[in-house]
C-alpha positions in Angstrom: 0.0 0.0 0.0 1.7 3.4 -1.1 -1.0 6.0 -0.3 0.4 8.9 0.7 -1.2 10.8 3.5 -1.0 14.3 4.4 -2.3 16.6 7.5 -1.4 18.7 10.2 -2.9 20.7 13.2 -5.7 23.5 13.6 -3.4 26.3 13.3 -1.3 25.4 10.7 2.4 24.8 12.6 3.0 21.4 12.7 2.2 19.0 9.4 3.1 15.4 8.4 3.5 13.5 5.5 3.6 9.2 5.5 2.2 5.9 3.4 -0.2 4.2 4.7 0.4 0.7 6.4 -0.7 -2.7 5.5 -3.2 -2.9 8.4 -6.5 -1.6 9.2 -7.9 1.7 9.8 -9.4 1.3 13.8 -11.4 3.6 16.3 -10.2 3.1 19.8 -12.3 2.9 22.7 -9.4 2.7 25.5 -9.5 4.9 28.6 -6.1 6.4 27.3 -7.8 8.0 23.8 -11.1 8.9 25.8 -8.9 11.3 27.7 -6.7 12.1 24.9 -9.2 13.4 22.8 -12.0 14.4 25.2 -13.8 12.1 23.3 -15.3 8.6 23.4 -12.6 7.3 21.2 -9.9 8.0 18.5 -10.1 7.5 14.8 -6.8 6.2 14.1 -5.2 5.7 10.4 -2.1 3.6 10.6 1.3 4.7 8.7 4.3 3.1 8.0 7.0 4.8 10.5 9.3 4.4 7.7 7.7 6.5 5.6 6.6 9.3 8.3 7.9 13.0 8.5 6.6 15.8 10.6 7.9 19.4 10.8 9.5 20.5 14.1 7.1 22.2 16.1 5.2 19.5 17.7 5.2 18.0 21.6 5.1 14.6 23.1 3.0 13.1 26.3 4.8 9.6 27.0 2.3 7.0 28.9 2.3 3.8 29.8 -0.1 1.8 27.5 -2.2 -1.4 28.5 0.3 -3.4 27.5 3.0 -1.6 30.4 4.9 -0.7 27.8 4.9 3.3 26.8 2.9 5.1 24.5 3.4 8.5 22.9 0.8 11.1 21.8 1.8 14.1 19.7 0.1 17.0 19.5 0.8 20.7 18.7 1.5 22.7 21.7 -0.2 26.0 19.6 -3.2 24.9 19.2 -3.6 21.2 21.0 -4.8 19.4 18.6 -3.8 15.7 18.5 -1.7 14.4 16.2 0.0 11.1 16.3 -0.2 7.7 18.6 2.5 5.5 18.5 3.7 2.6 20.9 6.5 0.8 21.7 4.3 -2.4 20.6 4.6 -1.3 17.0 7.7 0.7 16.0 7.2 0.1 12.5 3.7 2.4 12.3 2.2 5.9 13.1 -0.8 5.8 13.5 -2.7 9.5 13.0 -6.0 11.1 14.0 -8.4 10.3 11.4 -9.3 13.9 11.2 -6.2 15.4 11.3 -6.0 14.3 7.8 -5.9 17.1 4.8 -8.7 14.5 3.2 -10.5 12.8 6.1 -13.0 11.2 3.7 -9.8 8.6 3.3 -10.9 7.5 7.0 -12.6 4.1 6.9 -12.4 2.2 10.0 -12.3 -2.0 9.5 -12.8 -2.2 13.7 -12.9 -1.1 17.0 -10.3 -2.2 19.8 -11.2 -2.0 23.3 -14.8 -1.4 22.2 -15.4 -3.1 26.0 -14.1 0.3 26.8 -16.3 2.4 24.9 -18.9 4.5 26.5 -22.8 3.6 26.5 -23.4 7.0 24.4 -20.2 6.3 21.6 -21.2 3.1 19.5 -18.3 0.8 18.5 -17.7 -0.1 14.7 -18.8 -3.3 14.2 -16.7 -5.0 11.3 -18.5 -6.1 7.9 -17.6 -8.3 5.6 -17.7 -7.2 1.8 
């Protein structure tokens, strides 16, 4: 898969640029994006880490993930808006805000993970087959 994606923040000061990765597109339901986004969940698009660039600008919040092992959420410090996800569990992808895209229409979630998480008002995608 070769699709390259573009996006950035609100404000403008921080874009990115990456391929998309082999694997699904996914909302998550975990406590961890809840809070995050002041949301029910994030709508995440995954990107090979290979492929990713991002201009200087942006900040980091290191957490530990389910897992134990840390997570990292970028975001601009301007403006807030999240960014990026990305886990020690995975160092090959990026996996970016769905809307943070310059085309979110590209944003076509296969799944939901931790949909036990997910709030009684946010509904969890339930996968189809085509």
């Amino acid at each position: 898969m070769n699709e390259r994606l573009v996006g950035g923040c609100k404000c403008g000061a921080v874009r990115y640029s990456g391929s998309r990765a082999d694997v699904p597109m996914f909302r998550c339901h975990c406590r961890d994006c809840q809070q995050l986004t002041g949301s029910g969940h994030s709508d995440m698009v995954p990107l090979d880490a290979a492929s990713f660039s991002m201009s200087d600008g942006s900040k980091t919040y290191e957490m530990a993930g389910g897992s134990g092992r840390s997570t990292f959420s970028g975001f601009c410090p301007n403006c807030g808006a999240q960014l990026t996800r990305r886990s020690e569990r995975s160092p090959d992808r990026i996996y970016v805000h769905a809307a943070s895209l310059d085309d979110p229409s590209v944003y076509k979630p296969a799944k939901s993970i931790y949909a036990d998480c997910a709030q009684p008002w946010d509904n969890a995608v339930v996968a189809t087959r085509d």
